[in-house]
C-alpha positions as a printed NumPy array, in Angstrom:
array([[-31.966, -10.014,  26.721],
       [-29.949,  -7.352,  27.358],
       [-31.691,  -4.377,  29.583],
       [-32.559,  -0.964,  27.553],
       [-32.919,   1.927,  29.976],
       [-35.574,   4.614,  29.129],
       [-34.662,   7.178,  30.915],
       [-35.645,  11.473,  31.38 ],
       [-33.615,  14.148,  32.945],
       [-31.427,  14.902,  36.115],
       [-33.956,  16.448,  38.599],
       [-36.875,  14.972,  36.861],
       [-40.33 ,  16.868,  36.65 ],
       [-43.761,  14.724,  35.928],
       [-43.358,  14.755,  32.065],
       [-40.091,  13.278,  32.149],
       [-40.701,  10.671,  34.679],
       [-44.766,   9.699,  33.013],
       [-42.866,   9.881,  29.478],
       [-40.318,   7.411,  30.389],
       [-42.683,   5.234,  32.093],
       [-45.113,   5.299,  29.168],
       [-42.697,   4.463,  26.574],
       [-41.507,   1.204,  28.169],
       [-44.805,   0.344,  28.49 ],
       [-45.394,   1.075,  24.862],
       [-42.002,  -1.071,  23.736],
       [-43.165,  -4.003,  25.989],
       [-46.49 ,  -4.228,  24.766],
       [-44.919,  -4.328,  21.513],
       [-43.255,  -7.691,  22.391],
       [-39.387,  -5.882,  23.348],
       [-39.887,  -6.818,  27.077],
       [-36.288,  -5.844,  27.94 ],
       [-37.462,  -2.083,  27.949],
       [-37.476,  -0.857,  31.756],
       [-38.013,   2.999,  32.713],
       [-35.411,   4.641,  35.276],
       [-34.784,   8.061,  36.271],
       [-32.167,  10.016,  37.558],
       [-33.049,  11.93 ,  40.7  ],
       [-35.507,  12.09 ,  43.625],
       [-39.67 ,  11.845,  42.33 ],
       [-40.513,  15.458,  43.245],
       [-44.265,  15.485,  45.559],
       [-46.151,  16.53 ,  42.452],
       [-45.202,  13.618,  40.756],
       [-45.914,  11.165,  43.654],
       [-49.319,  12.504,  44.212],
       [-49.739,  11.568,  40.296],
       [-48.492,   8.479,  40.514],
       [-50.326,   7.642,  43.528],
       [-53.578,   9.021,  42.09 ],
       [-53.154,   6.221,  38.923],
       [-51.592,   2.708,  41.486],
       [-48.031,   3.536,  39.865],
       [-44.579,   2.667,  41.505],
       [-41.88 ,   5.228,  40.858],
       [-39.132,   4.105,  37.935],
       [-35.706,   2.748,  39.2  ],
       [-33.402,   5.04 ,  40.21 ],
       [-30.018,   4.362,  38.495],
       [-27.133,   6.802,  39.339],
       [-25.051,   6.231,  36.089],
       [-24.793,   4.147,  33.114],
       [-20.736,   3.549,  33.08 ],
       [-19.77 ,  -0.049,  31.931],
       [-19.784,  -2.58 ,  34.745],
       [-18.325,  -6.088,  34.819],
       [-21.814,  -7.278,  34.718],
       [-22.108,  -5.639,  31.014],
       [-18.968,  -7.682,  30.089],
       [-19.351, -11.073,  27.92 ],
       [-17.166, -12.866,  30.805],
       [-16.433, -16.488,  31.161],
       [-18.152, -18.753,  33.361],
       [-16.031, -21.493,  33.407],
       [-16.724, -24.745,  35.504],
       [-15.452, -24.413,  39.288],
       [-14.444, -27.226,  41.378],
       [-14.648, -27.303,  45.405],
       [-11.47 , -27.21 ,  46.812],
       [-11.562, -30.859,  48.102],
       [-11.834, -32.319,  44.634],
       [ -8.838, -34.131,  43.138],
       [ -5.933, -32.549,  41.379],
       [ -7.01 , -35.548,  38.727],
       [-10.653, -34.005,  38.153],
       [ -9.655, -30.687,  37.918],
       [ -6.688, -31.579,  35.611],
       [ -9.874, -33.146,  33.615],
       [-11.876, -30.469,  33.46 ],
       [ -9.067, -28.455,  32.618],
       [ -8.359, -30.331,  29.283],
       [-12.128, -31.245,  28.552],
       [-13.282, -27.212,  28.713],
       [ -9.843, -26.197,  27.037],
       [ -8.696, -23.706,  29.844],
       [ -5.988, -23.058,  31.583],
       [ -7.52 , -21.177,  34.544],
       [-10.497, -22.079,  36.894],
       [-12.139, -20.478,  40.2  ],
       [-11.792, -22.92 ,  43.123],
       [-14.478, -22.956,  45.661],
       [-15.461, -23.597,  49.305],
       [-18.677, -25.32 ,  50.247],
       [-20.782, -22.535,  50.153],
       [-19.778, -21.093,  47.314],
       [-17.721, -18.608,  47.843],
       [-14.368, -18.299,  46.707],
       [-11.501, -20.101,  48.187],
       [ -8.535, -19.908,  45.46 ],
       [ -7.489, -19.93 ,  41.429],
       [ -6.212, -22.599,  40.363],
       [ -3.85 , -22.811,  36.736],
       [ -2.33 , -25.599,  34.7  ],
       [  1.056, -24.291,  35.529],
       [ -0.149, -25.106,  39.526],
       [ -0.636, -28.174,  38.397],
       [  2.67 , -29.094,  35.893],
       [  5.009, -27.588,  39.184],
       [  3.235, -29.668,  41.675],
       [  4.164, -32.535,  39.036],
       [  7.775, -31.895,  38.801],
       [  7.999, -31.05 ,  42.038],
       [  6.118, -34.721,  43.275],
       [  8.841, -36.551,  40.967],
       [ 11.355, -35.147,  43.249],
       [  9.986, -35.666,  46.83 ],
       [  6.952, -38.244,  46.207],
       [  5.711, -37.601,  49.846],
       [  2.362, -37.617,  50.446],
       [  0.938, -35.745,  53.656],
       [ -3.107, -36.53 ,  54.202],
       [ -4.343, -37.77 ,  51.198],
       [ -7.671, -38.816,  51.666],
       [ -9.168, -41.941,  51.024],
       [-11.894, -41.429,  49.256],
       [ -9.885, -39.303,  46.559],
       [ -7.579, -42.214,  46.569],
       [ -9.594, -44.691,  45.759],
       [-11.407, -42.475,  43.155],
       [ -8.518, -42.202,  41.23 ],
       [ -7.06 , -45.549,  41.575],
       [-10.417, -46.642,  40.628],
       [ -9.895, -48.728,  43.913],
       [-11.393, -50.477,  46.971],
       [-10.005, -51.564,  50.372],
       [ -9.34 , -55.016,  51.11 ],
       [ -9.351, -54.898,  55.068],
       [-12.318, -55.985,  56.712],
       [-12.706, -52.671,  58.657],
       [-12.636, -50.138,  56.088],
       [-13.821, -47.314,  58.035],
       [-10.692, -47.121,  60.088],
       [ -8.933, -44.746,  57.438],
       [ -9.837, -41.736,  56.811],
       [ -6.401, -40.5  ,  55.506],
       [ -2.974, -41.917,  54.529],
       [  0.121, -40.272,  54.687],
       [  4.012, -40.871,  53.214],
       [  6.102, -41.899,  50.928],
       [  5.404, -43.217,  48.095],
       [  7.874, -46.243,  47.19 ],
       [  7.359, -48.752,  44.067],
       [  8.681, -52.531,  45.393],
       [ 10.207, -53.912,  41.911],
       [ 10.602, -57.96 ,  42.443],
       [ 14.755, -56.946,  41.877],
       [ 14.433, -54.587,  44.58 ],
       [ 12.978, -57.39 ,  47.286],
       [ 16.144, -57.271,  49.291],
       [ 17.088, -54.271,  49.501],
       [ 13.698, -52.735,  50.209],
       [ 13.441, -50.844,  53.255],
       [ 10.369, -49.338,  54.529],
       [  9.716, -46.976,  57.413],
       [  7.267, -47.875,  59.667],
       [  4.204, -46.276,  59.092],
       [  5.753, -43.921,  56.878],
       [  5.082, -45.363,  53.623],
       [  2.244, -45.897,  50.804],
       [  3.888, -49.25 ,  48.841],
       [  2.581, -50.136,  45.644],
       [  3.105, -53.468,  44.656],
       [  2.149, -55.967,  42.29 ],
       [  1.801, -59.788,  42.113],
       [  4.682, -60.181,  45.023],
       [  2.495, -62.006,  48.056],
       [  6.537, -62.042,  50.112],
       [  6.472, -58.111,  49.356],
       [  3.127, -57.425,  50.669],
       [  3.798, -59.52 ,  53.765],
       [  6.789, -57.894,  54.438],
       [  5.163, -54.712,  54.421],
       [  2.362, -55.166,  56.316],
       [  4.363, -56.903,  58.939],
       [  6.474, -53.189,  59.052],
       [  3.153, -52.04 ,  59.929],
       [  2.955, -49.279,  56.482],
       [  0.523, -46.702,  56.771],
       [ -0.287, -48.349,  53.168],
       [ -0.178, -50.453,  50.212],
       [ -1.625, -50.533,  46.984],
       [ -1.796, -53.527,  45.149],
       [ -1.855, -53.434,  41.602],
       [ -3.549, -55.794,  39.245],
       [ -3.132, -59.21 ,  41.961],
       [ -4.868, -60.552,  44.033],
       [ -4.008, -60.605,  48.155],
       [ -4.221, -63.527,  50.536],
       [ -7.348, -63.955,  52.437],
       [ -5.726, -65.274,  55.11 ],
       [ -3.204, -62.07 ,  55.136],
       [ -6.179, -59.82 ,  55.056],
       [ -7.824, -61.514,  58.498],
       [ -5.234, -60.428,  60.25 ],
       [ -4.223, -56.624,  58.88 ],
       [ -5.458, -53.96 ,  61.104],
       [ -2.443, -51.375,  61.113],
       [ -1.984, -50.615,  57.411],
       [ -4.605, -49.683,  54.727],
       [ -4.71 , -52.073,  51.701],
       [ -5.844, -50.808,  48.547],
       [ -6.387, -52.948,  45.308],
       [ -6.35 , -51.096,  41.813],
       [ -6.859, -52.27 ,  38.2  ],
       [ -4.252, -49.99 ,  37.378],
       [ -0.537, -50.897,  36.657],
       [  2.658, -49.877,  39.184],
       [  3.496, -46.671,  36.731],
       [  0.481, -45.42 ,  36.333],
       [ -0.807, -45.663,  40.323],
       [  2.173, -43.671,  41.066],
       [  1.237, -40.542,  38.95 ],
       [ -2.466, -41.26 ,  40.278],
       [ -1.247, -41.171,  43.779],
       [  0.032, -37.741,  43.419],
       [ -3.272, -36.874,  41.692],
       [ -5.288, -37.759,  44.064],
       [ -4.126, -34.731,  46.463],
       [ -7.126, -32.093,  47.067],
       [ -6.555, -28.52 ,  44.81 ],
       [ -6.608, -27.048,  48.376],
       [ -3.053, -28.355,  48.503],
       [ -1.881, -26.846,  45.526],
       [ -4.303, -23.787,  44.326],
       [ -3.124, -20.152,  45.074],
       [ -5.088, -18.863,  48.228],
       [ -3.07 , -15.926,  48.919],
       [ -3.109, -12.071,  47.377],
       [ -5.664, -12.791,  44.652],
       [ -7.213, -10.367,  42.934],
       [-10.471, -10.201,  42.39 ],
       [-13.728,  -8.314,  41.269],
       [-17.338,  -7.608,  41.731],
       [-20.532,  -7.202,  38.955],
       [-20.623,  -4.101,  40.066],
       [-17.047,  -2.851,  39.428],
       [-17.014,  -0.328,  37.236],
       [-14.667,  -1.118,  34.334],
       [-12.393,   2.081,  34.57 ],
       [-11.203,   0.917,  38.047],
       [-10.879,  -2.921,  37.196],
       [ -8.622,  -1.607,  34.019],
       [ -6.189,  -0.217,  36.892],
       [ -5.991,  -3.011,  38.68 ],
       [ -5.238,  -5.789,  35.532],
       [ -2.548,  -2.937,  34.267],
       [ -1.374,  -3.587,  38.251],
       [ -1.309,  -7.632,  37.734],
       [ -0.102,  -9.975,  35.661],
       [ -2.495, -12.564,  36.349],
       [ -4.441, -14.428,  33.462],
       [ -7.527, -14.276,  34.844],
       [ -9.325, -13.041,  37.303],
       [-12.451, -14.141,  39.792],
       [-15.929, -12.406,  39.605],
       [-18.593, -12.61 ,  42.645],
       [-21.92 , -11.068,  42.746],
       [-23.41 ,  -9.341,  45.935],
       [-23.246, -12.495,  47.725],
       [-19.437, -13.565,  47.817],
       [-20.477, -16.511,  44.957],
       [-18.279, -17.103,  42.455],
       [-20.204, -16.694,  38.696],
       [-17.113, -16.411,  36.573],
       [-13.886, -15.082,  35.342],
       [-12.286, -12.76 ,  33.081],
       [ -9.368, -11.49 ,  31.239],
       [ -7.132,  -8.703,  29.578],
       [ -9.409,  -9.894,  26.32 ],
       [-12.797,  -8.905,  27.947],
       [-11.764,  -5.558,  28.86 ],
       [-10.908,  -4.408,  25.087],
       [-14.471,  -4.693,  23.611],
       [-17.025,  -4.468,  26.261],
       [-20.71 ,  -4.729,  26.141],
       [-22.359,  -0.911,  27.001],
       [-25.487,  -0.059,  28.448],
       [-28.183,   0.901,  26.551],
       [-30.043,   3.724,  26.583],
       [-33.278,   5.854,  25.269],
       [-33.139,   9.392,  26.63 ],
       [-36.314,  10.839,  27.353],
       [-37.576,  14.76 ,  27.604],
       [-34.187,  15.781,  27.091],
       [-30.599,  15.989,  24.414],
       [-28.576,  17.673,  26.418],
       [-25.429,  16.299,  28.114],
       [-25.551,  18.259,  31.189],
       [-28.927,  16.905,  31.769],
       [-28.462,  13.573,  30.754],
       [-27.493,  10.264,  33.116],
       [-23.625,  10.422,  33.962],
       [-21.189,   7.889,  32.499],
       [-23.35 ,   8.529,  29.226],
       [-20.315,   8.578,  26.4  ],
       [-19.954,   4.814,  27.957],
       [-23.375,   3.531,  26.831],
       [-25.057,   3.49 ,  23.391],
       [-27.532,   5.709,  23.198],
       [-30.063,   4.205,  20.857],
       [-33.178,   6.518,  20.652],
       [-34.042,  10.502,  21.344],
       [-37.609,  11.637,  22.141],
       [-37.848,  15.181,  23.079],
       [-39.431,  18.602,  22.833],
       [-37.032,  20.609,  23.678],
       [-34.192,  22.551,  21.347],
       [-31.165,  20.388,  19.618],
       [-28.273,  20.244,  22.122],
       [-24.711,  18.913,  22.365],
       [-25.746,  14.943,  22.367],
       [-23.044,  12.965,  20.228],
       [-23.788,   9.292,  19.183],
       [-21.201,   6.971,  17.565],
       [-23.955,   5.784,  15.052],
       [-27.281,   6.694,  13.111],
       [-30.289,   6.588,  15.907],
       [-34.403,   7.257,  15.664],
       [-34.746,  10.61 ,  17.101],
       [-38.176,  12.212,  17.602],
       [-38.504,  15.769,  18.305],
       [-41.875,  17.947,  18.098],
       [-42.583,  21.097,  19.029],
       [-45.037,  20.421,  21.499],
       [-45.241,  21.266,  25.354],
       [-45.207,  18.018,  26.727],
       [-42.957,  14.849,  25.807],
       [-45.974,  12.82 ,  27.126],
       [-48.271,  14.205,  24.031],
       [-45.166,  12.815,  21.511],
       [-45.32 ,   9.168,  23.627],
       [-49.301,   9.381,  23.407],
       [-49.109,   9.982,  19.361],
       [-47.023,   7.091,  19.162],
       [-49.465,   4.833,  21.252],
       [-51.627,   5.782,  18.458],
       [-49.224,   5.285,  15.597],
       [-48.498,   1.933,  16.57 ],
       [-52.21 ,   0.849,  16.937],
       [-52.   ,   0.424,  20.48 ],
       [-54.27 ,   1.867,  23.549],
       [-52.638,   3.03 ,  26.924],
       [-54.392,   0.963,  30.048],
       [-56.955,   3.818,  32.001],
       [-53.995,   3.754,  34.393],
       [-51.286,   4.86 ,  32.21 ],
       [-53.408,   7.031,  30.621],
       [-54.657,   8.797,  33.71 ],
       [-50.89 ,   9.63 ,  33.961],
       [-50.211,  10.957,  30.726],
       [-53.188,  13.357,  31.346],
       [-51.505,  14.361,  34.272],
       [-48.129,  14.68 ,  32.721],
       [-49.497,  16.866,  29.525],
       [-51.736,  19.138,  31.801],
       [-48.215,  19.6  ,  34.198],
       [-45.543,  20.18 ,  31.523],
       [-47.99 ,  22.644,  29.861],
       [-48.946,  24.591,  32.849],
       [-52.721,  23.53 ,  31.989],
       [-52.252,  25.004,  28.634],
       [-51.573,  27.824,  29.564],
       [-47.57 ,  27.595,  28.746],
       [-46.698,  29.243,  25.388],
       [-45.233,  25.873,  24.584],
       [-48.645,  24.103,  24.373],
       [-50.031,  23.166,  21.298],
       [-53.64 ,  22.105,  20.156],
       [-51.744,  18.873,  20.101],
       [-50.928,  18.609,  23.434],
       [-54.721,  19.829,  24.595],
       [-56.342,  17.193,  21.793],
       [-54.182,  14.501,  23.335],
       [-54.969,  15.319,  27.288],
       [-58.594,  15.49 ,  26.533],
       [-58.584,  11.481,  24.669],
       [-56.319,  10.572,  27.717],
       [-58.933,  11.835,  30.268],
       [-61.752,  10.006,  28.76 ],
       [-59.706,   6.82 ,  28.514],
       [-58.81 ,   7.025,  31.863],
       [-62.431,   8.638,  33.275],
       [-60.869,  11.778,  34.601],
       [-61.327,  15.537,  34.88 ],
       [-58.745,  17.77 ,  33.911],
       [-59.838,  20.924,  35.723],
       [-59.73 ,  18.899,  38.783],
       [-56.76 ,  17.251,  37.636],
       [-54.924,  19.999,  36.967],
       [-55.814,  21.51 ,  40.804],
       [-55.018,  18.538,  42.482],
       [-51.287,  18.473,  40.729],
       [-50.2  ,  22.03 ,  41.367],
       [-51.39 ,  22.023,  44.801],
       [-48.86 ,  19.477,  45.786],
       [-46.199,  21.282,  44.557],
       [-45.537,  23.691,  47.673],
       [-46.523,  22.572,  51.047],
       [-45.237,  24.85 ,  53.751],
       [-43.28 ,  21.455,  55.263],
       [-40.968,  21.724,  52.781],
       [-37.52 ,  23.444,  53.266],
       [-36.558,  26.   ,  50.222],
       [-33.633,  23.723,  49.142],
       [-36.074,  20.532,  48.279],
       [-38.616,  23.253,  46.414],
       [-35.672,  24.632,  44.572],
       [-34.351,  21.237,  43.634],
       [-37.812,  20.108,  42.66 ],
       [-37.735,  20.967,  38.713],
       [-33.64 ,  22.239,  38.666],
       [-31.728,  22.691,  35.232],
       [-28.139,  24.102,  34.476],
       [-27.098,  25.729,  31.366],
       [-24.236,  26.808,  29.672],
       [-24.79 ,  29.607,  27.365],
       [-22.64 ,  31.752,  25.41 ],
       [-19.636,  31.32 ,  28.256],
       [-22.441,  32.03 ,  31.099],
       [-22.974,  28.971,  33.657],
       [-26.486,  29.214,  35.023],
       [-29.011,  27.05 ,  36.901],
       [-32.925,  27.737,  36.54 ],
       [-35.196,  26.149,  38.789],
       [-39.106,  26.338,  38.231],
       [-41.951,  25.866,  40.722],
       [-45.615,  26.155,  39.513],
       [-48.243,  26.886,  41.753],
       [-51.869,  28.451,  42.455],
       [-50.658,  30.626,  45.356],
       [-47.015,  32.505,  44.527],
       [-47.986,  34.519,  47.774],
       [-46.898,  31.659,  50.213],
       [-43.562,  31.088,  48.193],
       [-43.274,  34.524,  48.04 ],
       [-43.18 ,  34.915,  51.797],
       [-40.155,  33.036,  52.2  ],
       [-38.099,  35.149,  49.662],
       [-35.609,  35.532,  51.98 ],
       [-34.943,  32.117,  52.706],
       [-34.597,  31.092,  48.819],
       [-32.284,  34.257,  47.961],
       [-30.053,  32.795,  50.676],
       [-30.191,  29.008,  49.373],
       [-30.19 ,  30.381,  45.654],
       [-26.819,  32.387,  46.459],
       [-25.014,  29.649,  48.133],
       [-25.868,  27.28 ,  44.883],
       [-24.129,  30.174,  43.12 ],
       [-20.862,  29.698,  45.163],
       [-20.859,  25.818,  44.981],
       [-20.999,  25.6  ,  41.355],
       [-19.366,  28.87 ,  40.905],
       [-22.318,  30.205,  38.244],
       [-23.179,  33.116,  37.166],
       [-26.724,  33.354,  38.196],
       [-29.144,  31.525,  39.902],
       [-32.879,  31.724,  38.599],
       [-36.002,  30.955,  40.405],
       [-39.28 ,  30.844,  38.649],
       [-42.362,  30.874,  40.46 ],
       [-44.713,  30.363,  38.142],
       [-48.216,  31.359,  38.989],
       [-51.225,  29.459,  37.354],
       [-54.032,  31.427,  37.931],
       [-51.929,  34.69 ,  37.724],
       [-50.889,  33.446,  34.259],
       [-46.947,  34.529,  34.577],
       [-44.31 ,  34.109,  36.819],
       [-42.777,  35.572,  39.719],
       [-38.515,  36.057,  39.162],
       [-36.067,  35.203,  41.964],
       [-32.633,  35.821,  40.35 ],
       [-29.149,  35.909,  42.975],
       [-25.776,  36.679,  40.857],
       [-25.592,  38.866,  37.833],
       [-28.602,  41.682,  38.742],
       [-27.845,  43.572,  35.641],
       [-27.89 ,  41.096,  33.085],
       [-30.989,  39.487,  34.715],
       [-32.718,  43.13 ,  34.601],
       [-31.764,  43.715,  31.22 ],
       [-32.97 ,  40.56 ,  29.875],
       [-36.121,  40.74 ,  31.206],
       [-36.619,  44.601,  31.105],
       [-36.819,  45.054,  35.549],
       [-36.88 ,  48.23 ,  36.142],
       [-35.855,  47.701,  40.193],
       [-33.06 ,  44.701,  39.634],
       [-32.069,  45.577,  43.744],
       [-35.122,  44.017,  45.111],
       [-34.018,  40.205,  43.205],
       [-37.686,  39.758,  42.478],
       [-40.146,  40.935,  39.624],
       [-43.259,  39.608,  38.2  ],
       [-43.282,  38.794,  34.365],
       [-46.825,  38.22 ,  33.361],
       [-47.598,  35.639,  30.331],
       [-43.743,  34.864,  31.498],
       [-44.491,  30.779,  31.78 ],
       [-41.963,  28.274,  30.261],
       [-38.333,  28.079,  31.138],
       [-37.469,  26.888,  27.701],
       [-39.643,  28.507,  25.159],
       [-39.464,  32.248,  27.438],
       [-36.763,  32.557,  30.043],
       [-33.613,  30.421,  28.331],
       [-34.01 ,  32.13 ,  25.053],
       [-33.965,  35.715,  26.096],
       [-31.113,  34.968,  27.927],
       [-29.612,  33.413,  24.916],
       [-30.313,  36.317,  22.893],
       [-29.479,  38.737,  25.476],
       [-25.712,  37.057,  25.98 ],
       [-25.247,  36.162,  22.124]])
């Protein structure tokens, strides 16, 4: 079954990350056990400690979701190594009903393409010049359905030239070059002297028998005895030629699973071939495709988690089907090309939603799993003390914390303490919990660290003014916002670098100069800080 990624935010906080990892838990235990979490970004050190704390890897980190060749409903036709006969692939050919096939080496990996029109020009071209260079044996007498007559069988490992029929009206006139000849004859015991006496490199002898007394005495040519008639041992000679000889090996085009689909698009508008070869990580061949696989390909699909906005969302997402929405945050700019479940709440945790649903379906989280949804409700709401928490969210923390044994207080303590530890350079701290917005024409980015201590981030103003500006540059915003929220101070301490005014303004500072000002009961980004802005700017 086809993988469904669950997945939360760029920059993901705790919420996100426990949300997503909850909720493919949840669709799993439901019996849907192609449900696998991801996320998008680097797992910041509070959510490491929490995931520590409960025995939990970290989700896998996927960088986009744009169609691959993997996704694609290619063909996986059979492939032949390149010493098997022109006759087996022609075979295969006509018993799968293609026209194409991969051609591979011994190990694998891929030696040439092979097509039926290799195969009818190496046909009309062996009508014209029937010579034979190093056919080997053992493909000879496959086709021929043959065995050799000599005594010493193992002599030949190959025969070479070419191939001449001896008609009984042709007896005189015959002429053979020594040891440049396969002979096919029939019943015609004079012919079959004469050319072993020339010393042929062969001769096949069709449907007859050969003297024993002959055969005692033959150790220069190779005789071969077939069921088959004259006419048709000719065409099998030819046949019996390795694809090696006759496959393309040269300028092929070929592609990878992990090509993304935009780039292998350029390349087949490049080429005119009819298909083309696919290899996974290893060099191996696993199958082929063509111009008709590229107009209706399979996408990835998605659930997106703690967020609906496209900024925020995994890149290459208008390539993948977005099948589900849980979130707590306002309606964005997320398009879907059909009717999905969405579940929104106004609650301050996405964590509390995925809990409620544990409940709807009848199902309890593991201690584990609910340990970390604790941890993810108590972080997202600041331990209740954001305006965006609900009763909700502190009903559903407490049941997770006696599921899972734990104390919240504690809890609580133990996550914000990780979230600023002086070994960290202001860039990672800034990145930690980082969202950009566009509002009303205004290009923004907010980042938000909570804490117990704002004094310690506070000392290194400096330094995050400086990083904060040089954001503003890159991405050519308009402002750069850095919340320190303070737990036990109950609001939040404002960095802002860009537009001083509007930033003063917005937030009624009365000294905009000094790019720092504490907002008390100031403690959500999206329920406090983005909507005065909005206001302010609309």
């Amino acid at each position: 079954m086809d993988t469904v990624y669950i997945t939360g935010h760029r920059n993901p906080d705790t919420d996100s990350i426990v949300s997503a990892m909850a909720y493919a838990a949840l669709k799993n235990a439901l019996g849907q056990r192609q449900y696998r979490a991801a996320r998008l970004g680097q797992i910041s050190d509070e959510t490491q400690s929490v995931l520590d704390r409960f025995g939990f890897e970290p989700p896998q980190l996927i960088n986009n979701v744009r169609t691959q060749v993997k996704d694609l409903d290619y063909d996986t036709p059979p492939m032949l190594s390149s010493t098997a006969t022109i006759s087996r692939a022609w075979q295969t050919m006509q018993e799968y009903k293609i026209s194409t096939m991969p051609v591979i080496d011994g190990e694998g990996s891929l030696y040439g393409m092979l097509s039926a029109g290799d195969v009818a020009s190496y046909d009309m071209t062996s009508v014209r010049n029937p010579r034979m260079k190093n056919i080997p044996v053992f493909n000879l007498l496959s086709v021929l359905e043959g065995e050799i007559l000599n005594e010493d069988s193992s002599m030949w490992d190959t025969v070479s030239g070419e191939v001449t029929v001896a008609l009984p009206a042709s007896r005189e006139n015959l002429v053979f070059s020594a040891r440049d000849s396969i002979v096919i004859c029939g019943d015609q015991p004079d012919m079959i002297r004469r050319a072993v006496e020339r010393k042929v490199e062969c001769v096949i002898v069709c449907q007859a028998e050969v003297e024993q007394d002959l055969l005692s005495t033959v150790t220069d040519t190779c005789i071969i005895s077939t069921p088959y008639d004259a006419y048709r041992a000719v065409r099998l000679i030819c046949h019996a030629m390795p694809i090696s000889s006759i496959c393309k090996t040269g300028n092929l085009v070929c592609f990878h699973l992990d090509d993304y689909i935009d780039d292998v698009k350029e390349t087949v508008l490049e080429s005119r071939f009819r298909s083309y070869p696919i290899l996974d990580e290893t060099g191996h061949v696993v199958g082929t495709l063509s111009r008709f696989h590229l107009l209706r390909p399979r996408r990835k699909r998605v659930i997106l988690m703690d967020h609906n906005e496209k900024a925020q969302s995994v890149p290459g997402l208008d390539q993948a089907e977005i099948l589900e929405i849980v979130d707590h945050h306002r309606l964005a700019d997320i398009e879907t090309k059909n009717p999905i479940y969405v579940r929104n709440d106004p609650v301050g945790s996405t964590a509390t939603i995925v809990a409620g649903m544990y409940q709807e379906k009848g199902l309890m989280p593991t201690a584990k799993m609910a340990g970390l949804i604790a941890a993810a409700i108590v972080s997202d709401t600041v331990m209740f003390k954001s305006p965006t928490c609900t009763q909700r969210d502190i009903d559903m923390a407490k049941r997770m914390a006696r599921i899972a044994d734990v104390n919240l207080d504690e809890l609580g303590r133990a996550i914000f303490s990780a979230t600023c530890g002086d070994d960290k350079s202001v860039t990672d701290i800034l990145r930690t919990d980082y969202k950009e917005f566009h509002i009303a024409g205004h290009d923004l980015a907010v980042s938000q660290v909570t804490c117990m201590d704002s004094d310690r981030l506070l000392n290194r103003k400096k330094a995050f003014l400086e990083a904060m500006n040089q954001i503003r540059v890159e991405r050519g915003f308009d402002t750069v916002v850095l919340m320190i929220t303070d737990v036990l101070l109950e609001g939040t301490q404002l960095l802002f670098a860009g537009d001083d005014d509007t930033i003063a303004q917005a937030f009624n500072i009365k000294n905009p100069g000094d790019h720092c000002a504490f907002l008390p009961k100031i403690m959500s980004r999206k329920k406090q800080v983005i909507p005065m802005l909005s206001a302010f700017w609309g």
